[in-house]
C-alpha positions in Angstrom: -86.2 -208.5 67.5 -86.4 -211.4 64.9 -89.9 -212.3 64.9 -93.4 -210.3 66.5 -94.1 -212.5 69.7 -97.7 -210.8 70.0 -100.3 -209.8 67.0 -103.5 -208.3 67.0 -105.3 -208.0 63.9 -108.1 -206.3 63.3 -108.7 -206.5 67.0 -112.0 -204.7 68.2 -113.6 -204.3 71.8 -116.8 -202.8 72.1 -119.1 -202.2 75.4 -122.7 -202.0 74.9 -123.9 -199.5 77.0 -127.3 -199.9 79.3 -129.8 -196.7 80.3 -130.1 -195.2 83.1 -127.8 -191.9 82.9 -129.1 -188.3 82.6 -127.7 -188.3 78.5 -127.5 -192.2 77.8 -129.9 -193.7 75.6 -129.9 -197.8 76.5 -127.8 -199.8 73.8 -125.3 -197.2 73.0 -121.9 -198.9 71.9 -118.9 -197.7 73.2 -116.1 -198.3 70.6 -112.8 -198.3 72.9 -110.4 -200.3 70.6 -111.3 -200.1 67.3 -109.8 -202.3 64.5 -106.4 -202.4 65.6 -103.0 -204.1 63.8 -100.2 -204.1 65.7 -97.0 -206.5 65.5 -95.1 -206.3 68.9 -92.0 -207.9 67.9 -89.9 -210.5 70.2 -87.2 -209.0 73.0 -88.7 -205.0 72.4 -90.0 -202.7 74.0 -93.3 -200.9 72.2 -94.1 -198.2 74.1 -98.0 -196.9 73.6 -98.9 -193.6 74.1 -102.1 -191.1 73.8 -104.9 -189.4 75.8 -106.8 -190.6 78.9 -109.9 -192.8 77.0 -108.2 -193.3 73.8 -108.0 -197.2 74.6 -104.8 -198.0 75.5 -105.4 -200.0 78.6 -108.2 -201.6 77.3 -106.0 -202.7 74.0 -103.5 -204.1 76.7 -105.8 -206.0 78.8 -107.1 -207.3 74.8 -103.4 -209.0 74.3 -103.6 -211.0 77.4 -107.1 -212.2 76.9 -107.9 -210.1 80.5 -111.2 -209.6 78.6 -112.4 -210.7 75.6 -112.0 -208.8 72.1 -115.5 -208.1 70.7 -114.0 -208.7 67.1 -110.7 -209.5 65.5 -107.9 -211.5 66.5 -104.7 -211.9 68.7 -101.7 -214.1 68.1 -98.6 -215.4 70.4 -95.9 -216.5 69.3 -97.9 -217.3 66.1 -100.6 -218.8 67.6 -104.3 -217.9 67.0 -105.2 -217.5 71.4 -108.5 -215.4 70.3 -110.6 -218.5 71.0 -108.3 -220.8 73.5 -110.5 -222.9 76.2 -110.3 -222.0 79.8 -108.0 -224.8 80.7 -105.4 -223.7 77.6 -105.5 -220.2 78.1 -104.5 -220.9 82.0 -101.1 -222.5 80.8 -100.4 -220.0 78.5 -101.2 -217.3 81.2 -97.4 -218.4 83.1 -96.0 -216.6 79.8 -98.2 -213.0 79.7 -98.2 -211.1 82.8 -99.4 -208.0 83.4 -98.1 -204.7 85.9 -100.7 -202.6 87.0 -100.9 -198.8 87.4 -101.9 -198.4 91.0 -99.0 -200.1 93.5 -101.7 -199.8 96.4 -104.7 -201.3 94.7 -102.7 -204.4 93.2 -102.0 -205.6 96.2 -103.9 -207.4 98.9 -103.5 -206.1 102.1 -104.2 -208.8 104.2 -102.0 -210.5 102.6 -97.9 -211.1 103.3 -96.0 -210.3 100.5 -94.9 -213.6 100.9 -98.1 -215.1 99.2 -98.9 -212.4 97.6 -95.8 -213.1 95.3 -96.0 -217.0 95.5 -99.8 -216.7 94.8 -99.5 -217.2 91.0 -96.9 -220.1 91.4 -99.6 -221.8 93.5 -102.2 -220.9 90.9 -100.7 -223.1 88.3 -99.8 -225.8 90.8 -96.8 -225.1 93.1 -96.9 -226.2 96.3 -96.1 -223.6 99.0 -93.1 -225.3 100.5 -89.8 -224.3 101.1 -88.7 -224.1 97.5 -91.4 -221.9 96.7 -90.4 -219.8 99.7 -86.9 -219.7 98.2 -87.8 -219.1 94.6 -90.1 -215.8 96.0 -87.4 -214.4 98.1 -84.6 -214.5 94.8 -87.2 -212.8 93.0 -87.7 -209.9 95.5 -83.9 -209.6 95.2 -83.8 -209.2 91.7 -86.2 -206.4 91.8 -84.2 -204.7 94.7 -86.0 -205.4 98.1 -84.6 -207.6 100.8 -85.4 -211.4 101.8 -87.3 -209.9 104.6 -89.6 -208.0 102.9 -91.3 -211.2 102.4 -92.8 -211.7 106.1 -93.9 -207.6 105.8 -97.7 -206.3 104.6 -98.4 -203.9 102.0 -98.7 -201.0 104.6 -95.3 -201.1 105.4 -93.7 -200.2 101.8 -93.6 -196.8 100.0 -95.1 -196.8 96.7 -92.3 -197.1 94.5 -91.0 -200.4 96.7 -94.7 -201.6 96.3 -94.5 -201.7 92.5 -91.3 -203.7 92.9 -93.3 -205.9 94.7 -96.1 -205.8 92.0 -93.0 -206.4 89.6 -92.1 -209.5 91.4 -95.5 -210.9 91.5 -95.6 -210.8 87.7 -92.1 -212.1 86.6 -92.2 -215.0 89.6 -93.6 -217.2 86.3 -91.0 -216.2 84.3 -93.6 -215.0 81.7 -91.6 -214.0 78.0 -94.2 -210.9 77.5 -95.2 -208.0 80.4 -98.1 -205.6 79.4 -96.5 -202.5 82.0 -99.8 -200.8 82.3 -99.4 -196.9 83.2 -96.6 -199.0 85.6 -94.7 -195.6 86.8 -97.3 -192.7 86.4 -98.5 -193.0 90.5 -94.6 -192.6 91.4 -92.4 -189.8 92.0 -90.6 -188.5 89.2 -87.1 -189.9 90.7 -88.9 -193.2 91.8 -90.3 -193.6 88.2 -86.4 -193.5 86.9 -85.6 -196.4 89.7 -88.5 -198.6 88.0 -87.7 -197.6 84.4 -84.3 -198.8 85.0 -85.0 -201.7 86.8 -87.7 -202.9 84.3 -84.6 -202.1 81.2 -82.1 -203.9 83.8 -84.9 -207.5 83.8 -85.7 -207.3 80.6 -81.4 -207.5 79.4 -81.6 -210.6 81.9 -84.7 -212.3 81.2 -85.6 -211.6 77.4 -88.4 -210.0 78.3 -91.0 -208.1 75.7 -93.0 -205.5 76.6 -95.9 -203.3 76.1 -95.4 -200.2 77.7 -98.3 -198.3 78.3 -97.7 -194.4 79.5 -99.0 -190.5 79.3 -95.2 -189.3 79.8 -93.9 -189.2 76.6 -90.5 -188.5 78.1 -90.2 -191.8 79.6 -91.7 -193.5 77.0 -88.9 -192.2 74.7 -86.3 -193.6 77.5 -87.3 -197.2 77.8 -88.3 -197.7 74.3 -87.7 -199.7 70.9 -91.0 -198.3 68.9 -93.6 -196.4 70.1 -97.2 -196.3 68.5 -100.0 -193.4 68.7 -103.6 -194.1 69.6 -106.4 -191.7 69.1 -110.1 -192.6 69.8 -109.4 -196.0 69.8 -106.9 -196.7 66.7 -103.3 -196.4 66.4 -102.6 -193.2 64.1 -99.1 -193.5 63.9 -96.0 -196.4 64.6 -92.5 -196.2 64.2 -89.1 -196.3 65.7 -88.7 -194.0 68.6 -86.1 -192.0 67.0 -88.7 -191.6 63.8 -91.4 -190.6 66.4 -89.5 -187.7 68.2 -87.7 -186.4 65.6 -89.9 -187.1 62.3 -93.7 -187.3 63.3 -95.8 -188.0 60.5 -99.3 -187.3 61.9 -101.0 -184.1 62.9 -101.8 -185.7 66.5 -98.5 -186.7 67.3 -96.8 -183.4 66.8 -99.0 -181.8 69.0 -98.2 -184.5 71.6 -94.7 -184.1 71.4 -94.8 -180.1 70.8 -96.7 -180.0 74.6 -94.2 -182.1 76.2 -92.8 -179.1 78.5 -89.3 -177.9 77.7 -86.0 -176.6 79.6 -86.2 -173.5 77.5 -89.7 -172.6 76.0 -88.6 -169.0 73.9 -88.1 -169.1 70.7 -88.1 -171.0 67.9 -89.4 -174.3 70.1 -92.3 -172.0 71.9 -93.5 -170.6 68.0 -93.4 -174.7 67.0 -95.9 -175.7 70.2 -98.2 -172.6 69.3 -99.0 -173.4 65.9 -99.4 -177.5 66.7 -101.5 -176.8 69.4 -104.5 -179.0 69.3 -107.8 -177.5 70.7 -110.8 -179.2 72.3 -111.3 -182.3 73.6 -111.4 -185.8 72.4 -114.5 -186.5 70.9 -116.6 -189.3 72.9 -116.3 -192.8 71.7 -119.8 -193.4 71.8 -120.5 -190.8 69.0 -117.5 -191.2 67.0 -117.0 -188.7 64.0 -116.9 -190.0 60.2 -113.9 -190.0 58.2 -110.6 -189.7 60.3 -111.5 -189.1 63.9 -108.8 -186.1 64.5 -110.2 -184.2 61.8 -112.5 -182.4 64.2 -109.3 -181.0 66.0 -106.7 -180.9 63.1 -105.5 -177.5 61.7 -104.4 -179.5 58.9 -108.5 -181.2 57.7 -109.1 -181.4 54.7 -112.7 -182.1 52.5 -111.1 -185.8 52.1 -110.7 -186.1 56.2 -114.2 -185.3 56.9 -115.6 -188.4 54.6 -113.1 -191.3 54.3 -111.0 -193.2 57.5 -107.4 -192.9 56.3 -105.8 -196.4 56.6 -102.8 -197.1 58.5 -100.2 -197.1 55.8 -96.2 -197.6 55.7 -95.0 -194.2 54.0 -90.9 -194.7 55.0 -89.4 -198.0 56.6 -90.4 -199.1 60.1 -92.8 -195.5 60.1 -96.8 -195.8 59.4 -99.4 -193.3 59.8 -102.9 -193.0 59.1 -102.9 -189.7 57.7 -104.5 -188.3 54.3 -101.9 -185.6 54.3 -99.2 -188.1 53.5 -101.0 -189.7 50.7 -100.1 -188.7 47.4 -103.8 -189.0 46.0 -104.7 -186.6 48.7 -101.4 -184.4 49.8 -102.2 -180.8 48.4 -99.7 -178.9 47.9 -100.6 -176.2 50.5 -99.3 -179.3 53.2 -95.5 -178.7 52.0 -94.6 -176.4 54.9 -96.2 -179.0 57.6 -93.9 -182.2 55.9 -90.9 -180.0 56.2 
């Protein structure tokens, strides 16, 4: 981890809204990624976590180019590919992949898995012959399924062998960076540890980097390096996992962690999840409060995080937050007890 191998800076995506729904007015702008900088650095894994609509899928589709950022700009490998043609975005495609959430909605059906795995091979020019053929049943042995499960359908697989399948289809290319994409929510608890493994075990043997997008912040502390924090569309908080877990520097991410269920919830650890408990819901991106966005739901606001966006700053090595409580300008003294 020498060297970030994807960028986004400043990197926006907003949908304009059209009329039609009971409270929409036409022409409404829905802010899902709002302004982000991120470094994803070369051989890691950065896991990315928050709640359902914060824009976390929307920010991984972004770094491929699967849609189009409304402002801002991504990099690979220190290239500007905000603005790449059609026909130079297409080469560069063999080197970002993406694994989707759903195992039974990625997949076509009527299709053999087969071609459903050689499919991007013959998308950038491959020839379905017999060393394609060959080439597609390694891969389905490296991600644990046998030769023949190439001449099977869909149907016939459970969900966690369909990921591997889904797995397979992305790495066929032998891409360099994987945006895993909610990749072991749908599965059962013990078949999401077979996939985390197996995505750790591919990455050691191809040099793999990924973006690992989850809600479990259990397995997101398992398979990764760093793990960044997104509310309402920014990232509030990065840092090394260890940092994260043990250290969080934001309001929002101690409540994340202080709800992750544990073995024994009396005592000392139950006290800690009551008084980080945040209440309400996420405020809609299409009416977006001023000043920080978690003020609304922070125990912790102050006057300063109703008016001014707090910038996302570096307040120890490897650990930023954008958090008014951490800045010395700001940090009243009545905050000691929640930096302890």
């Amino acid at each position: 981890m020498t060297r970030p191998l994807v960028e986004a800076a400043a990197l926006s995506k907003h949908f304009t809204l059209g009329g039609g729904g009971l409270f929409r007015r036409p022409g409404e702008t829905l802010r899902a990624v709002d302004g982000v900088d991120l470094r994803i650095m070369e051989g890691e894994t950065l896991g990315l976590v928050g709640e359902s609509g914060c824009g976390k899928s929307t920010l991984g589709r972004l770094l491929i180019r699967l849609i189009e950022a409304s402002d801002g700009q991504v990099l690979f490998d220190g290239a500007d590919i905000t603005g790449l043609p059609p026909a130079k975005l297409r080469s560069l495609r063999r080197a970002m992949q993406i694994i989707f959430q759903d195992p039974y909605g990625a997949l076509n059906p009527r299709m053999a898995v087969e071609d459903i795995v050689m499919e991007p091979m013959v998308i950038h020019g491959a020839k379905p012959d017999a060393a394609a053929r060959q080439r597609v049943a390694a891969m389905l042995e490296l991600v644990g399924l046998p030769r023949q499960a190439a001449l099977r359908f869909p149907h016939e697989f459970s969900g966690g062998q369909r990921q591997r399948i889904g797995i397979a289809r992305a790495l066929v290319l032998r891409p360099r960076f994987i945006v895993c994409d909610e990749a072991v929510s749908a599965l059962d608890v013990s078949v999401q540890a077979q996939i985390v493994n197996l995505l750790q075990d591919l990455q050691r043997e191809m040099g793999l980097t990924y973006l690992f997008i989850a809600h479990d912040l259990s397995v997101v502390r398992h398979i990764s390096d760093r793990v960044a924090v997104m509310y309402l569309g920014r990232v509030v908080e990065i840092a090394p996992k260890a940092a994260i877990y043990d250290a969080p520097m934001h309001p929002y991410t101690r409540a994340l962690i202080a709800a992750v269920p544990a073995p024994h919830p009396a005592g000392r650890a139950a006290r800690r999840a009551a008084r980080l408990r945040v209440e309400g819901e996420m405020p809609s991106a299409l009416n977006l409060p001023p000043g920080c966005r978690f003020h609304t739901r922070c125990p912790h606001a102050m006057a300063v995080c109703r008016s001014v966006s707090p910038p996302l700053r570096e307040y120890a090595p490897g650990h930023s937050t954008a958090c008014h409580l951490h800045d010395p300008q700001h940090r009243p003294a009545a905050t000691e007890e929640f930096a302890a």
